[in-house]
C-alpha positions in Angstrom: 0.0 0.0 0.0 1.2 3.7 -1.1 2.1 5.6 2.0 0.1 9.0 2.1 2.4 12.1 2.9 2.1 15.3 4.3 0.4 18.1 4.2 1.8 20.4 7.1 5.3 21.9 5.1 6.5 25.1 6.3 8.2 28.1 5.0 10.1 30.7 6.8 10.8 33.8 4.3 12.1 37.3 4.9 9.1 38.0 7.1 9.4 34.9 9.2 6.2 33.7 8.1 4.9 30.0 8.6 3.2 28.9 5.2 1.3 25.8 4.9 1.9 23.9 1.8 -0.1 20.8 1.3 1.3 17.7 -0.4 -0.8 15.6 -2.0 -0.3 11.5 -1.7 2.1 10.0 -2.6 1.9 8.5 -6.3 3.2 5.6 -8.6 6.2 7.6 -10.3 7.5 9.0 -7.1 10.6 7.0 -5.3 9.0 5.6 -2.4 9.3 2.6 -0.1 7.7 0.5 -3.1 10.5 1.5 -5.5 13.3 1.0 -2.4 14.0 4.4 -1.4 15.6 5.4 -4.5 15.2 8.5 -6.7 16.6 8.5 -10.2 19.1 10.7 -11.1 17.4 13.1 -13.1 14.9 13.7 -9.8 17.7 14.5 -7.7 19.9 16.8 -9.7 15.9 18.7 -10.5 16.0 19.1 -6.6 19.3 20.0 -6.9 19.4 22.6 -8.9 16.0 24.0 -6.9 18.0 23.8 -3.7 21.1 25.8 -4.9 18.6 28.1 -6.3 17.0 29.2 -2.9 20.5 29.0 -1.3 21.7 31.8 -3.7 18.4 34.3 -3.8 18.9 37.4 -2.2 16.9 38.7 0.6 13.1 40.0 -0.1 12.1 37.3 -2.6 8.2 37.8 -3.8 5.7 35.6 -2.5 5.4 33.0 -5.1 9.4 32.2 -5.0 8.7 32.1 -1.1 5.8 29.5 -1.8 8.1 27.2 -3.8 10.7 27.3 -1.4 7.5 26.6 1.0 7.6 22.9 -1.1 11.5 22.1 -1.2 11.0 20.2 2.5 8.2 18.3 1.9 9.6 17.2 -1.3 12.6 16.3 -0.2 11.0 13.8 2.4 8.9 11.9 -0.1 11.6 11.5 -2.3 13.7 10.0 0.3 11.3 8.7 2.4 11.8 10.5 5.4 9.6 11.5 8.5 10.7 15.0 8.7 12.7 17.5 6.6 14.3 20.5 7.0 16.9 23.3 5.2 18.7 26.2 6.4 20.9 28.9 4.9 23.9 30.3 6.9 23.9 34.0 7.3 26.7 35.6 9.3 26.8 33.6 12.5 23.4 31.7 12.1 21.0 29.4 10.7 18.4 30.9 9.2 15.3 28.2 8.6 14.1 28.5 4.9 11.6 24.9 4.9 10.6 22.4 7.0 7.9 19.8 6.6 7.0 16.0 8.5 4.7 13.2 7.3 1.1 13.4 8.4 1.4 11.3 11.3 3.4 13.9 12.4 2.5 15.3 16.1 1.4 18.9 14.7 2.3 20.7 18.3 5.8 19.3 18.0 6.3 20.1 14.4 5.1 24.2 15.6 7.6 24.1 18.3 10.3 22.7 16.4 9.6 25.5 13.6 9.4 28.5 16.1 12.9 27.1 17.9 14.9 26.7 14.8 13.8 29.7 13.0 17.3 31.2 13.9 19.9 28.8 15.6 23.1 30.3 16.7 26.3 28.3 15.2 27.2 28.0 18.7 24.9 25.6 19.0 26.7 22.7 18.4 25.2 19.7 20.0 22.2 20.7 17.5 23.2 18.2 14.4 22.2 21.2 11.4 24.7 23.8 13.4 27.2 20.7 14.2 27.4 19.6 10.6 28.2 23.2 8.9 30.6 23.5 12.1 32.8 20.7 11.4 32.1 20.5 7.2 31.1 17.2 7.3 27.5 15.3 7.6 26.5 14.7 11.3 24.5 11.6 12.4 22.0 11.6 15.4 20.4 9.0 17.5 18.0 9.8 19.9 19.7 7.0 22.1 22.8 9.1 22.6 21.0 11.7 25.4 24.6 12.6 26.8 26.4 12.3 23.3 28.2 15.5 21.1 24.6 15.6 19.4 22.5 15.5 22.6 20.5 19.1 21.8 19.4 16.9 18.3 18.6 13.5 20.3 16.1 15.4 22.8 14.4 16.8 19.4 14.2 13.3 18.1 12.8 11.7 21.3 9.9 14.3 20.5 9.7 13.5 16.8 9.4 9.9 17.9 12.1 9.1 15.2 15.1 7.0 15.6 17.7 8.8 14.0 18.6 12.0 12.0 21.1 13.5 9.3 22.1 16.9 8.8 24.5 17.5 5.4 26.5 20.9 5.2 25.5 22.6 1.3 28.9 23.8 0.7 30.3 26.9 -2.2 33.3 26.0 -4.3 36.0 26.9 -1.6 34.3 24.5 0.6 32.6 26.7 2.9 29.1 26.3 4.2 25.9 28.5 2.8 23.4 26.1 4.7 22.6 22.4 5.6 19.8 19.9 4.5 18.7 17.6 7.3 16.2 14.3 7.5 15.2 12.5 10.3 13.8 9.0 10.1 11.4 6.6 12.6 13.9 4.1 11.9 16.8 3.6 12.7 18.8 4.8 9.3 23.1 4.5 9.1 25.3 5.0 6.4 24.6 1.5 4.3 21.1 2.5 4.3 20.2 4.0 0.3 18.4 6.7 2.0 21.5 7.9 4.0 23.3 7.5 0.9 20.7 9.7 -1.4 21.0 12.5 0.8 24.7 12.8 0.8 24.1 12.4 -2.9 22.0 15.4 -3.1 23.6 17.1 -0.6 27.0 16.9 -3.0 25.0 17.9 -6.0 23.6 20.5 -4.4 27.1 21.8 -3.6 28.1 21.1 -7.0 26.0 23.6 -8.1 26.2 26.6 -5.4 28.5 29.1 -7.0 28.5 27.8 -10.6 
């Protein structure tokens, strides 16, 4: 049976404004648990190049750029097959939230609170796995087991989500240096020979690829 995805994605513009987005289900030609968790290629350098797109957009874009970026979330999690998605763009010495969305079966209250408390997320923030990966320059993997661990701020998150486990990818320019980071979490637990861990580094690299180019 076809899993039916979200409809709560959010958006966080200039304005800090949440926007609702809904998704409809999920459908035959989309890479879902029944095709194995894989996208093709030519989905994920499409997301791609959307991603870099909204990475590089200046301040004050109009409403309907801010609606698609509204969508970049919640399509990012049903092409990967995750339980909740979000992106961030690095200005100065924070995270600024551009999209986040979760599966339907989401709780609602948790996915609000998480919004309003990563709107803006110091860099300090370090034992928070989207701050931790730009940080370091390197992909940083969360268990909500590890209470105590470097990623402890991200594990308490994910005890809330009710997932098992998260990853946060750094979206790198062509020196290297971090503009934002992509992150999914997932109900199960999800490591690094999983093809969904694997597709998001993917796209995280293309992304990259692209950013500055």
């Amino acid at each position: 049976m076809q899993r039916e995805w979200l409809a709560k994605a959010y958006h966080t513009g200039s304005g800090l404004t949440k926007i609702p987005v809904p998704i409809s289900a999920c459908c035959p030609q989309l890479p879902c648990q029944n095709r194995k968790n894989r996208m093709s290629e030519q989905e994920l350098q499409s997301l791609a190049i959307r991603l870099s797109a909204v990475l590089q957009q200046s301040a004050g874009s109009d409403s309907e750029e801010e609606a698609s970026t509204g969508t970049l979330a919640a399509d990012v999690m049903q092409l990967i097959n995750g339980w909740a998605v979000g992106a961030w763009k690095v200005a100065g010495d924070q995270l600024l939230q551009l999209s986040f969305a979760a599966d339907k079966q989401f709780d609602a209250q948790v996915a609000a609170d998480f919004v309003e408390a990563t709107r803006k997320v110091p860099l300090a923030e370090t034992t928070l796995g989207i701050v931790n990966a730009v940080v370091n320059r390197r992909s940083a993997w969360a268990r909500a087991t590890e209470l105590e661990g470097d990623l402890r701020r991200s594990a308490g998150w994910l005890g809330r989500f009710e997932a098992a486990c998260s990853l946060s990818c750094p979206l790198t320019d062509a020196q290297g240096v971090p503009v934002g980071v992509l992150a999914v979490s997932w109900k199960e637990l999800v490591d690094g020979t999983d093809p969904r861990y694997q597709t998001l580094e993917h796209l995280a690299a293309a992304v990259s690829e692209r950013i500055g180019n």
